[in-house]
C-alpha positions in Angstrom: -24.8 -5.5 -22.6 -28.5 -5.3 -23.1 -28.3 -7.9 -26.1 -26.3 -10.3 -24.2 -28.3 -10.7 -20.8 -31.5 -10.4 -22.2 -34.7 -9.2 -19.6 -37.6 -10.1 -21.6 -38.3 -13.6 -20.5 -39.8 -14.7 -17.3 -37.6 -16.5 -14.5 -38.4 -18.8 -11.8 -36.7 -20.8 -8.7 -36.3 -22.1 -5.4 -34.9 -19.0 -3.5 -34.4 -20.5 -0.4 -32.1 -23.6 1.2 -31.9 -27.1 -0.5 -33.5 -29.7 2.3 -36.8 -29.6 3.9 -37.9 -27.0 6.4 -40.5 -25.1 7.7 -41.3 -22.6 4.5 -39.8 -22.4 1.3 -40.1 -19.7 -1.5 -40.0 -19.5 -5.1 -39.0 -16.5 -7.0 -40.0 -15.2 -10.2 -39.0 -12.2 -12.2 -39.9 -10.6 -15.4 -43.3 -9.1 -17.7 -45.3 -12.1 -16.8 -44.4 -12.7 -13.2 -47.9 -12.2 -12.2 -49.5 -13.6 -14.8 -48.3 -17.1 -14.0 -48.6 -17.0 -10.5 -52.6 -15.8 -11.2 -52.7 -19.1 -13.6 -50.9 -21.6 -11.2 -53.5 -20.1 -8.4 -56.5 -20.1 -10.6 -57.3 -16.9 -9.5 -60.2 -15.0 -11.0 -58.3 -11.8 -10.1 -55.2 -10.1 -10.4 -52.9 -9.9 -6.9 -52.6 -6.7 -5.3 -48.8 -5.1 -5.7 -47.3 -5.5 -2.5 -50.1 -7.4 -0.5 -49.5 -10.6 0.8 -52.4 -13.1 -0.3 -53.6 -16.6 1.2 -53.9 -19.3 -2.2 -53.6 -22.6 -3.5 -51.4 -23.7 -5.7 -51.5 -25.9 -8.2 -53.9 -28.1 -6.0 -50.8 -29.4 -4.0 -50.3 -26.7 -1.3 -52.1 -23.3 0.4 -49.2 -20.6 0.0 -48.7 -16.8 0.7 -48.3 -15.1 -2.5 -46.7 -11.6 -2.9 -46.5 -9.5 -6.0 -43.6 -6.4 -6.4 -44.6 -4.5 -9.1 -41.5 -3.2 -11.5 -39.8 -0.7 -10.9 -40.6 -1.6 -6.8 -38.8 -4.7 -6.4 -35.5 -6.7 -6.0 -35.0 -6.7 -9.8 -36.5 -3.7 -11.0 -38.9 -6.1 -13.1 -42.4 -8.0 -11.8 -41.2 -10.1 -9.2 -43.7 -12.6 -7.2 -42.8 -14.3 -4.2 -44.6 -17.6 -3.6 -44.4 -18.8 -0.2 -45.0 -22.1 1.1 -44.3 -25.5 2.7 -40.1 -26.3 2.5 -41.0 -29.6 1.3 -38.4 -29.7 -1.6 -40.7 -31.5 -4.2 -43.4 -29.2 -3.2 -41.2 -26.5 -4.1 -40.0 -28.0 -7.4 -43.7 -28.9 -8.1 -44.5 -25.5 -8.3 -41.2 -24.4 -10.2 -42.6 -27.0 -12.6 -45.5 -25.5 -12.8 -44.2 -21.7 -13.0 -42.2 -23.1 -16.3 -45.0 -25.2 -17.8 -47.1 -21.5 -17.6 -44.5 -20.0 -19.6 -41.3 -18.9 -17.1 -38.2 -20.5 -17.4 -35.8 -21.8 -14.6 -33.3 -19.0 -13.7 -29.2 -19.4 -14.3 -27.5 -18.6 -10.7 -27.2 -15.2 -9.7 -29.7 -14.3 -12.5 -32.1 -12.3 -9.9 -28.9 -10.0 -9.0 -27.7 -10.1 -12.4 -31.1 -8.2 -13.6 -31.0 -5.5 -10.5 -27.7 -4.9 -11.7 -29.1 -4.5 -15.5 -32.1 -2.3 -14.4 -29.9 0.0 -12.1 -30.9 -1.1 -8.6 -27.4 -1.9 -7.4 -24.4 -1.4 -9.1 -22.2 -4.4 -9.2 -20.2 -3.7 -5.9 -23.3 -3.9 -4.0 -23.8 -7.0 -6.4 -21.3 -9.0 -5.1 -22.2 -8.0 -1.8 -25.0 -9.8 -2.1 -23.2 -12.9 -2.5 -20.7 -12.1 0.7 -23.4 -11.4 2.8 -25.4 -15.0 2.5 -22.1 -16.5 2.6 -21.2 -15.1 5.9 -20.3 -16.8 9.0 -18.8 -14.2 11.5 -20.8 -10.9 12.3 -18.3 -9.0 10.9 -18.3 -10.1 7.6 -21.9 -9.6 7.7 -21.3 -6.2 8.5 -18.5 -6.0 5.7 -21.1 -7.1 3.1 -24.3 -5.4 3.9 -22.0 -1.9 4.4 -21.2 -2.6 0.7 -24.8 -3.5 -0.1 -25.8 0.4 1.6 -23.1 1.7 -0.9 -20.4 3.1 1.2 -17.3 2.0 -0.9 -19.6 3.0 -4.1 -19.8 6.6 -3.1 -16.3 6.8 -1.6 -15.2 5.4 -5.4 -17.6 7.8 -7.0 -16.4 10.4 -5.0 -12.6 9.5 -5.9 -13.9 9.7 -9.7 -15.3 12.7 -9.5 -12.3 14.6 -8.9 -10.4 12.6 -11.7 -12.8 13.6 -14.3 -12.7 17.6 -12.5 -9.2 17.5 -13.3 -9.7 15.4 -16.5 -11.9 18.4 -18.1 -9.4 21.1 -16.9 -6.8 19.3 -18.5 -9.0 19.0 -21.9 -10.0 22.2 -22.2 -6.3 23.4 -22.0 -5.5 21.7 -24.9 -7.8 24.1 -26.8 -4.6 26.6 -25.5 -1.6 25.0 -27.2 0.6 27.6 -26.7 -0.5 28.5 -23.3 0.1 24.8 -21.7 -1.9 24.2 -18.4 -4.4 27.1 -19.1 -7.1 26.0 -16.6 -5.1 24.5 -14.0 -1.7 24.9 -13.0 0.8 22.1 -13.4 1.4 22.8 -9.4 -2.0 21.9 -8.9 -2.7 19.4 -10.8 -0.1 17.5 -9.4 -1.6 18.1 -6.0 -5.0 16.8 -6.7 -3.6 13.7 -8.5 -1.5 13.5 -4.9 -4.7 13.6 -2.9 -6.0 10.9 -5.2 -3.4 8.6 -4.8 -3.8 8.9 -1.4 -7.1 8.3 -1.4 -6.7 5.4 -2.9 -3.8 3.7 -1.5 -5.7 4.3 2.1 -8.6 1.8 0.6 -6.1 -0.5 -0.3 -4.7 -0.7 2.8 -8.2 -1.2 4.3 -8.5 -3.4 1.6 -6.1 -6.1 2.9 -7.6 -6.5 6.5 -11.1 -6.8 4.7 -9.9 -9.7 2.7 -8.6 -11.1 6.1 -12.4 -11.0 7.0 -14.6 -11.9 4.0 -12.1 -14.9 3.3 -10.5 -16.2 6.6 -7.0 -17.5 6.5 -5.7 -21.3 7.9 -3.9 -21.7 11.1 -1.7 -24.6 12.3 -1.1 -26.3 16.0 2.3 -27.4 16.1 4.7 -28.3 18.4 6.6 -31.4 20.3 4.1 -34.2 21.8 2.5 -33.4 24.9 2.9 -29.8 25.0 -1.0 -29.2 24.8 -1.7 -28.6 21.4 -4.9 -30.4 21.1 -6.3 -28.6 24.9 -5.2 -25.1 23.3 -6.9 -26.5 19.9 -10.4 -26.4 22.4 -9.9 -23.7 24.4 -9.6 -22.0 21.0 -12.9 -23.8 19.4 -14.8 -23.9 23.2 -15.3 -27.6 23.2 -13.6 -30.9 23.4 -13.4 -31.2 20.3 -9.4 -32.9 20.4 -8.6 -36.2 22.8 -6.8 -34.7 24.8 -4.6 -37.3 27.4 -1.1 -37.7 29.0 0.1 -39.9 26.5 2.3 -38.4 23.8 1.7 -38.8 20.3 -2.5 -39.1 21.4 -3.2 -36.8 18.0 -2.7 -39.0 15.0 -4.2 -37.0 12.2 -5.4 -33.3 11.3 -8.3 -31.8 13.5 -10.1 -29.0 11.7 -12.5 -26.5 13.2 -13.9 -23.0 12.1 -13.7 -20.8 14.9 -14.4 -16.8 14.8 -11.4 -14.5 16.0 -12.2 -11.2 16.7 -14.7 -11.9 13.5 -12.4 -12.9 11.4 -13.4 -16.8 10.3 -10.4 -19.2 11.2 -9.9 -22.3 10.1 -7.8 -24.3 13.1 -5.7 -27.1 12.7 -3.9 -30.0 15.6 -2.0 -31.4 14.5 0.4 -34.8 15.5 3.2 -34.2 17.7 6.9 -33.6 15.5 9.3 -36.2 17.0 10.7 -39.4 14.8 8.7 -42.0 15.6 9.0 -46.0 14.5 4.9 -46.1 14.6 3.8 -46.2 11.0 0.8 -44.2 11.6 2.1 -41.7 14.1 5.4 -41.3 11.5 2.1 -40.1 8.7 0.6 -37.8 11.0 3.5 -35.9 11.3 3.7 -35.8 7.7 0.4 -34.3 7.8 1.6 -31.8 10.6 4.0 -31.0 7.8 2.4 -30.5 4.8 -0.2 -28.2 6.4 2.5 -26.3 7.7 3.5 -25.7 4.5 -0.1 -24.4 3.0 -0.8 -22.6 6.4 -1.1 -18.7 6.6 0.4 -19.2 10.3 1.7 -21.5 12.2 1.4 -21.6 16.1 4.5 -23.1 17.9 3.6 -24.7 21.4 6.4 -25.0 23.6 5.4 -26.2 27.2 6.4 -23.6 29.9 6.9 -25.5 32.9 10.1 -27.4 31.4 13.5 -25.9 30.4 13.7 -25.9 26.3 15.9 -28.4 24.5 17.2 -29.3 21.8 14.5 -30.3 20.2 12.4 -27.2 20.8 15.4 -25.1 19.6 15.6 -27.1 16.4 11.6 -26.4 15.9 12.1 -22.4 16.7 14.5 -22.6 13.8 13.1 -24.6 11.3 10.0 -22.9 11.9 10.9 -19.5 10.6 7.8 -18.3 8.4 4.8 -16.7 9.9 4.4 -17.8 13.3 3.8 -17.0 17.4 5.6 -18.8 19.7 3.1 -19.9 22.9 4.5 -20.8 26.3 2.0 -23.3 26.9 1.2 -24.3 30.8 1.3 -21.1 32.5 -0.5 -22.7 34.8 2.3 -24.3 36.3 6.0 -22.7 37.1 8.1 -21.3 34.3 10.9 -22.8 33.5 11.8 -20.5 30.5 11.3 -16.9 30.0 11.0 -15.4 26.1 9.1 -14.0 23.6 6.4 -16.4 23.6 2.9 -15.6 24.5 2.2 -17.2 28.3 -1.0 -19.1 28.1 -3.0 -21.7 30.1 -5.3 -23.7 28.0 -6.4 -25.2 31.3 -7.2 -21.9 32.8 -7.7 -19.7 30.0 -5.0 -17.3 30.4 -3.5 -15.6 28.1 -6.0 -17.0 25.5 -7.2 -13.3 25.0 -3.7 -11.8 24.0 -3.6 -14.9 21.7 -6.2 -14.3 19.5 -5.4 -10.4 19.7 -1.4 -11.9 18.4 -3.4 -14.2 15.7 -5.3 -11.4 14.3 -1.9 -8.7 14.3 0.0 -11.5 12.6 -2.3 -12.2 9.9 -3.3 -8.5 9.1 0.4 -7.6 9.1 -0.3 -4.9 11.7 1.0 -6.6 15.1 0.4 -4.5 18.3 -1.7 -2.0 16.7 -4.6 -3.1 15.5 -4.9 -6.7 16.6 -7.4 -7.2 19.3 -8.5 -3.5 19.3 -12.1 -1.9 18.4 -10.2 -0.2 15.4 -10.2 -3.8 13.7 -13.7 -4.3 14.5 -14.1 -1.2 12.3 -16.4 -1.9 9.2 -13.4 -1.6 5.9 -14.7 -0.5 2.8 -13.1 -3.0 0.5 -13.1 -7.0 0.9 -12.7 -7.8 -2.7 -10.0 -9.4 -4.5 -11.1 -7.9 -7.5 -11.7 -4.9 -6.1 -8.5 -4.7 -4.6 -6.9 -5.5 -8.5 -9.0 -2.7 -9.8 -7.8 0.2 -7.0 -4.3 -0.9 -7.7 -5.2 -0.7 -11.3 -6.3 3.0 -10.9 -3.2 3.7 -8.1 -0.4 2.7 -10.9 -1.6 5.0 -13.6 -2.1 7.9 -11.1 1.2 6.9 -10.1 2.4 6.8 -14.2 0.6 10.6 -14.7 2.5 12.1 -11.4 5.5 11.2 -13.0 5.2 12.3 -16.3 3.5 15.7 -14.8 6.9 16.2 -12.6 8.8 15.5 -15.6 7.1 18.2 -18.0 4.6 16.2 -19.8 1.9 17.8 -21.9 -1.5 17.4 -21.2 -2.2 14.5 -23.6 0.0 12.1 -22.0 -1.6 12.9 -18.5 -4.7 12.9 -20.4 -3.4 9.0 -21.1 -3.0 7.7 -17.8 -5.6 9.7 -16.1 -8.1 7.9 -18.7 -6.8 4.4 -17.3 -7.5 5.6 -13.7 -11.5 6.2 -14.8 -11.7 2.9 -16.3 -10.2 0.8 -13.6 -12.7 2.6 -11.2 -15.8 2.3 -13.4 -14.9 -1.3 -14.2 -14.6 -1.7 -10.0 -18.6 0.1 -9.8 -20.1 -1.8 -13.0 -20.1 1.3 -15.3 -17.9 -0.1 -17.3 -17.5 -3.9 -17.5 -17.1 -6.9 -20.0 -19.7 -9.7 -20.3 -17.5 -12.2 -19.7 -16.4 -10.3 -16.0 -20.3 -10.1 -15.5 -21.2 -14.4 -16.4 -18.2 -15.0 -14.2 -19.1 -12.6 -11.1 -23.0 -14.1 -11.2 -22.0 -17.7 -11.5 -20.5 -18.2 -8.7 -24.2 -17.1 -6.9 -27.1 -19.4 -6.1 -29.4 -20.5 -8.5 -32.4 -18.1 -6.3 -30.4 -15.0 -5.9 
């Protein structure tokens, strides 16, 4: 790994936003971090480590620059920290600069990538980095930076542990061929691996309702004209952000907002009334309405309260049959219909509450339990698809070495599978992982992190 991602060169770039702002900061990391930054200062002196100190640089602006002496910094390495004006060709001036002087400009997540290599995170805590700038909701900030502290490290670490406990009991039996599980019965054995798999399969469940927060899912208005799709579309958002009229047919196209849920980042779609129509442009909004049906996560069927259902809201109920909650839109006004929809008043605001709480259940899978309640504002370990992949990994060969323990198998083949459970886990932490994972993983990252 060492010869692939080598640490001996000097990086630099923009760490902060593209556009101009009040400050912007350039990053560099490696042996001759400090160097440079003395010869784009022209300072007689060395910087102090970990003292912020008023220069100019490069005769184009007066900056604040910081020097983290390896191993006390972000990367493990050198790393100085020049900040100054956010004028972007300020900035790039002085990347410029930092480059002429002998650095070179840094591949995206390269920062992260060499904290990784030097041992100051581990690569869950890695891509935690990347959630937690692209977070929009507090609670996938909380996801991230719980991640970032280590909790689902030291919960995997501690999963691992017992593995390779039971691994070593098993391998030292086999010293005692004719004794079979000399260390360890097969009774126990079996009830460790048991505790494992349960172990894990609880983070995988938590698992699932974390991806619901770090990636956010797509929900769909739909319903008849005029049933108040586009005022429930901003009572959801909190602003006009729909025309909303008497007229049916008033929405013509797709409406999209982001709106947080109970934390969890939603993107919200009106949509055009469903009814034939002969108007060409109302007939390819419903189209629309229909094709992002098809690619939604949920649907939400509006039905208006105050008016007996016919047969036009029966044919919606059936033909929209996938994941969905019916709302009784209006309840405002009269009811005219009792059911299983959700009563809500996007004029008043009632009902909007048990809405989101019905969003949330439907898209965790969990309806009525932990939609809407402070157990889904608990932090989950695990928010990452390939996290997820590597726990299930680990679950199916514990899985594989339960069976073949309850079926007589010698310690070898448990040996096997208990060996594949290690790796999936160390290939979740870092401890054991391919190049190519590691390019990928840091790619997607900015250029300054």
């Amino acid at each position: 790994m060492g010869a692939s991602f080598s640490t001996a060169d000097t990086i630099v770039a923009v760490a902060t936003p593209h556009g101009r702002g009040g400050l912007g900061v350039v990053r560099m990391s490696g042996p001759e971090s400090a160097a440079i930054a003395q010869r784009l200062t022209q300072r007689q002196f060395p910087f102090e480590p970990r003292h912020a100190t008023l220069a100019i640089v490069c005769d184009i602006d007066q900056v604040v620059v910081t020097w983290f002496a390896a191993p006390h910094s972000y990367t493990g390495e050198d790393v100085v920290e020049i900040s100054g004006h956010g004028s972007p060709w300020l900035l790039q001036s002085i990347v410029e600069s930092a480059c002429a002087a002998g650095a070179r400009l840094a591949q995206p997540g390269e920062f992260t990538l060499r904290a990784y290599l030097h041992g100051r995170l581990d690569l869950i805590q890695a891509e935690a980095v990347a959630d937690l700038i692209d977070a929009v909701t507090p609670l996938q900030a909380r996801v991230a930076f719980d991640q970032l502290e280590g909790t689902l490290t030291s919960v995997v670490q501690r999963i691992d542990a017992q593995l390779f406990d039971l691994a070593a009991k098993l391998e030292a039996s086999l010293d005692f061929p004719d004794e079979g599980f000399h260390f360890i019965t097969r009774t126990n054995a079996l009830a460790d691996l048991a505790a494992v798999q349960d172990a894990l399969e609880r983070l995988i469940k938590d698992g699932r309702r974390g991806r619901l927060i770090r990636d956010g899912r797509l929900v769909v208005i739909a319903g008849r004209p005029n049933v108040g799709k586009s005022s429930l579309f901003n009572a959801l958002i909190g602003t006009n952000r729909a025309i909303v009229t008497p007229l049916a047919g008033t929405t013509r196209d797709l409406l999209t907002e982001q709106v947080d849920v109970w934390g969890v980042p939603i993107t919200l779609v009106d949509t055009a009334g469903l009814r034939e129509s002969a108007d060409v442009i109302e007939e390819e909004g419903v189209k629309r309405a229909e094709q992002a049906r098809e690619v939604a996560a949920l649907t939400l069927l509006v039905l208006d309260g105050s008016r007996p259902l016919d047969e036009d809201d029966q044919r919606l109920l059936a033909e929209i049959d996938g994941p969905r909650v019916v709302i009784a839109n209006k309840a405002d006004l009269p009811s005219a219909w009792s059911g299983s929809g959700i009563a809500v008043s996007a004029v008043t605001g009632v009902g909007l509450d048990q809405l989101r709480a019905a969003i949330i259940g439907a898209l965790s899978g969990e309806p009525g339990t932990v939609a809407g309640t402070d157990d889904f504002r608990d932090v989950p370990r695990v928010s990452n698809q390939r996290h997820l992949l590597q726990l299930e990994s680990a679950v199916m060969a514990i899985t594989r070495s339960l069976e073949q323990l309850n079926q007589g198998a010698t310690e070898e083949l448990v040996l096997a599978e208990l060996t594949d459970a290690r790796e999936a886990l160390e290939s979740l932490t870092g401890t054991r992982t391919s190049d190519d994972l590691l390019r990928h993983i840091f790619s997607t990252f900015c250029v300054g992190k």
